[in-house]
N, C-alpha and C positions, 0 to 999 in steps of 0.2 A: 504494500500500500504506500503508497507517492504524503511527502507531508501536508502538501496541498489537501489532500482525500482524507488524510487525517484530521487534520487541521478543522477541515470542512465537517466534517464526522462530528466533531466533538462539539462543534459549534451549532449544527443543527441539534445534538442534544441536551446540550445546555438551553437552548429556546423551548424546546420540549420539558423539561424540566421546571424551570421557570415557572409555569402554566398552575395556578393555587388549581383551579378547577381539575388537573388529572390527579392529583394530591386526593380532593376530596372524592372524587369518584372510585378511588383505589381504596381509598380506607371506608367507603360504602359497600361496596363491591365485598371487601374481605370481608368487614363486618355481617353484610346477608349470608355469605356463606356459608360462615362457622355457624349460624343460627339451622340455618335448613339444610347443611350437608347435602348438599346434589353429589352426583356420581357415586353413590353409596357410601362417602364418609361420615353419614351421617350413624349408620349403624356402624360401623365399624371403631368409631373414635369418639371419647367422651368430649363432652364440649372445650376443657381446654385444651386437650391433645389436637381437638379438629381448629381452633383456631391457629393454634402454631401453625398449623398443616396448612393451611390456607394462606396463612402471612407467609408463609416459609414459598407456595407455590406459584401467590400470586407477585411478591417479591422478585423471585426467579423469573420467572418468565415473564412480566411486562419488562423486567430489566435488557432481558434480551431481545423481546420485539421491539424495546428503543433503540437500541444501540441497531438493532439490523433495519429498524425505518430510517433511522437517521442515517447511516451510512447510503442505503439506497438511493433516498431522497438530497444528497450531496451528491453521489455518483451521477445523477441521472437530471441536474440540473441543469445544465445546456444539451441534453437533446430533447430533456422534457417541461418545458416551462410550467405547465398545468400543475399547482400543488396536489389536489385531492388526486390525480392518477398516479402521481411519483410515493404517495402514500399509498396508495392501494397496490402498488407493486410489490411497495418494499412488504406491507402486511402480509399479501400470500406467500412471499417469498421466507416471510419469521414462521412460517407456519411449522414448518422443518425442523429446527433450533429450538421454538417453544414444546414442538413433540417431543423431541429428544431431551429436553428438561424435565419434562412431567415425567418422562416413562421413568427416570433415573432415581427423580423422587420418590417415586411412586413404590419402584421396587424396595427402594432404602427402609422406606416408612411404612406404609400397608403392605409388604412384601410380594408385591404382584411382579407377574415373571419378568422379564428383561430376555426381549423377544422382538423380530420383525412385525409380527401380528401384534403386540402391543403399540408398537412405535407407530405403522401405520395409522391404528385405532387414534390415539391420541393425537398424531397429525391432523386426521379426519377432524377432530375433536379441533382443535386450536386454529381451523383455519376459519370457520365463522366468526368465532370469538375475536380471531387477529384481523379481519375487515372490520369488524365492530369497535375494536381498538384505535383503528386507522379512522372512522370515523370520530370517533371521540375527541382523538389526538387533534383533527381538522375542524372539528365545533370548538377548542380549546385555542388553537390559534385565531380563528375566523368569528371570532363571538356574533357577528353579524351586528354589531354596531358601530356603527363607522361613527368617525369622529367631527362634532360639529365643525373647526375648524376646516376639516379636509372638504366636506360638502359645501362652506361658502366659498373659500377659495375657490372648488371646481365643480360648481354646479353643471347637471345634466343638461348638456344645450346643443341640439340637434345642429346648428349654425357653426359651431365650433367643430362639431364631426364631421363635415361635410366642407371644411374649410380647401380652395382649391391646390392640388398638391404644388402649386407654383411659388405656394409662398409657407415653405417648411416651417416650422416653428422654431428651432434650433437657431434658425437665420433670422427672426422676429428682432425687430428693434426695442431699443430699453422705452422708446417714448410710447410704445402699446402701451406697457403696463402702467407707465405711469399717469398715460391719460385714461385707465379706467378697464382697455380693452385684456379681458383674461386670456391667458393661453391656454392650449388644451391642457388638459388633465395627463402629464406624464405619463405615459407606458410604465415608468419604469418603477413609480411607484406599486404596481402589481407584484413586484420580486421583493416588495417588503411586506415583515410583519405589518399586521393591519392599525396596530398603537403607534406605529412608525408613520404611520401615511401622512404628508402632510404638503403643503409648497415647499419642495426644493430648496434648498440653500445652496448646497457646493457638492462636488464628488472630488476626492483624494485617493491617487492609487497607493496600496500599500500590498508588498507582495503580489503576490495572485490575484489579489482581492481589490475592490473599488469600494472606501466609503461612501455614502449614499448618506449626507446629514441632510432633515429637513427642520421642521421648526419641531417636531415631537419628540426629535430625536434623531439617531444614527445607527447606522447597519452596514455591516458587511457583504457584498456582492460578489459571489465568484465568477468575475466574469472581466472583458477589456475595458478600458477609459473607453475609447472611441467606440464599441458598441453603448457602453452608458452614457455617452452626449448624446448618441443618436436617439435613442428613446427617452432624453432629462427636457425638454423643450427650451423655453428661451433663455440663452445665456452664452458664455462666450469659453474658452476656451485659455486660458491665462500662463499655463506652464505645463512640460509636457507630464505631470503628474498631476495638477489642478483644473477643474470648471470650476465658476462659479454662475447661478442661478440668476439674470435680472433683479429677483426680486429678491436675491440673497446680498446684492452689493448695498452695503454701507457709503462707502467711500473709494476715491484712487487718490492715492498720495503721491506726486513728484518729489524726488530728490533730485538735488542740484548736481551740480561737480563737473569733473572732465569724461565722468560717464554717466550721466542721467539716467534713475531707474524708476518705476513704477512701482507701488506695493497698494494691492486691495483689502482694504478691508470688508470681511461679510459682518453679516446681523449676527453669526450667532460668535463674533468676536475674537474672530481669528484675521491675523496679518500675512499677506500671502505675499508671494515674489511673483511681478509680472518678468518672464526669460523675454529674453532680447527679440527672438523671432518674435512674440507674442504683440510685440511695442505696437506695432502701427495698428493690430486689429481692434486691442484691447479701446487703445486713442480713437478710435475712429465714431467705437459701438459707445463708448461712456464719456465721451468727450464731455459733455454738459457735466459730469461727475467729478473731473480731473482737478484737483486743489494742490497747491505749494507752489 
């Protein structure tokens, strides 16, 4: 595994983790269990043996349908941009891993054999449950309430969708925004968490990865700077590791001397280096901005 995949691995599981709501569904979940013993631990095991039994299996095995959703779901992020199918693959694919945890349990604990015909059985067994998990994990991230700010910012406006492709948004002048006219709604906000959604600020490449800061916040993108201008809309391009957002610039500050340099300030208070190729674009698009 490449560090990039790792890297990415861990970081999709730490946002999965994060999430209070799989927290409480997991400690509902064990808790019904140990009460009504499905799969026949209920006769087999006294209430506190059956609770162990259940923390011990649902412990296990949600640990490892995250760890192989979240790997999936890193792997499978540039050929699959759709979250819920890059989850539902990675789910059927935990199905495998979560069998072969129960069976092992199972034989440890209730002394059931350790056998093909078990392993199958329990796979059978863990691949509904592990779509149902995939859904869970997908309501946990996706609460479906989008954030007032994100909706006045980018209201629903059929005129904006239909805008002619002659005049890209990427390429949009800083005086739209300022006299009123919104830009389309980011593509690129789609590839963040939904508490992240917000207007744009700036993107920063680090490593592999492209920060993506708006006003809600920031995220990591594994993906190029130049595919994330392409889908960030209006703003300019500043260094070859920095955009910043139209409506993410603050300020442009000239410095004097025998070599004159630029530095942007954004909103959310960061000082940036305009690179020399950058000079004339940056002057052109924020001229009205330019102070010193």
């Amino acid at each position: 595994m490449s560090d990039t995949l790792l890297q990415s691995t861990l970081r999709e599981l730490h946002t999965l983790l994060a999430r209070p709501r799989l927290w409480l569904v997991f400690a509902l979940v064990s808790g019904l269990f140990a009460v009504t013993g499905p799969f026949g631990s209920y006769e087999r095991l006294p209430f506190v043996s059956r609770l162990g039994y259940w923390l011990t299996v649902n412990t296990a095995t949600w640990a490892t349908a995250l760890i192989c959703i979240s790997f999936v779901k890193a792997a499978l992020i540039s050929r699959i941009p759709n979250q819920i199918t890059r989850l539902m693959i990675g789910g059927c694919i935990s199905a495998l891993p979560v069998g072969l945890v129960i069976t092992v349990i199972n034989t440890a604990v209730i002394k059931s054999p350790l056998n093909l015909d078990q392993l199958a059985g329990n796979v059978l067994i863990a691949l509904p449950i592990a779509i149902g998990f995939c859904l869970l994990s997908w309501l946990s991230l996706s609460s479906g309430e989008q954030a007032p700010e994100t909706l006045e910012a980018y209201p629903l406006n059929t005129e904006h969708v239909s805008a002619p492709a002659s005049a890209p948004t990427a390429n949009r002048s800083a005086a739209d925004v300022a006299t009123g006219d919104l830009p389309d709604r980011p593509a690129l906000l789609d590839r963040m968490s939904l508490d992240k959604r917000g207007p744009l600020i700036r993107l920063e490449v680090q490593d592999h990865y492209v920060l993506a800061v708006t006003t809600r916040g920031s995220e990591l993108l594994l993906m190029r700077l130049a595919d994330a201008m392409a889908e960030a809309g209006a703003g300019q391009q500043i260094h070859r590791s920095h955009w910043v957002a139209d409506a993410g610039l603050k300020s442009v500050t000239r410095h004097g001397g025998k070599n004159p340099r630029l530095t942007v300030e954004t909103t959310d208070g960061q000082s940036l280096p305009v690179s020399r190729s950058q000079l004339a674009e940056v002057r052109t698009r924020w001229s009205d901005r330019i102070s010193g």
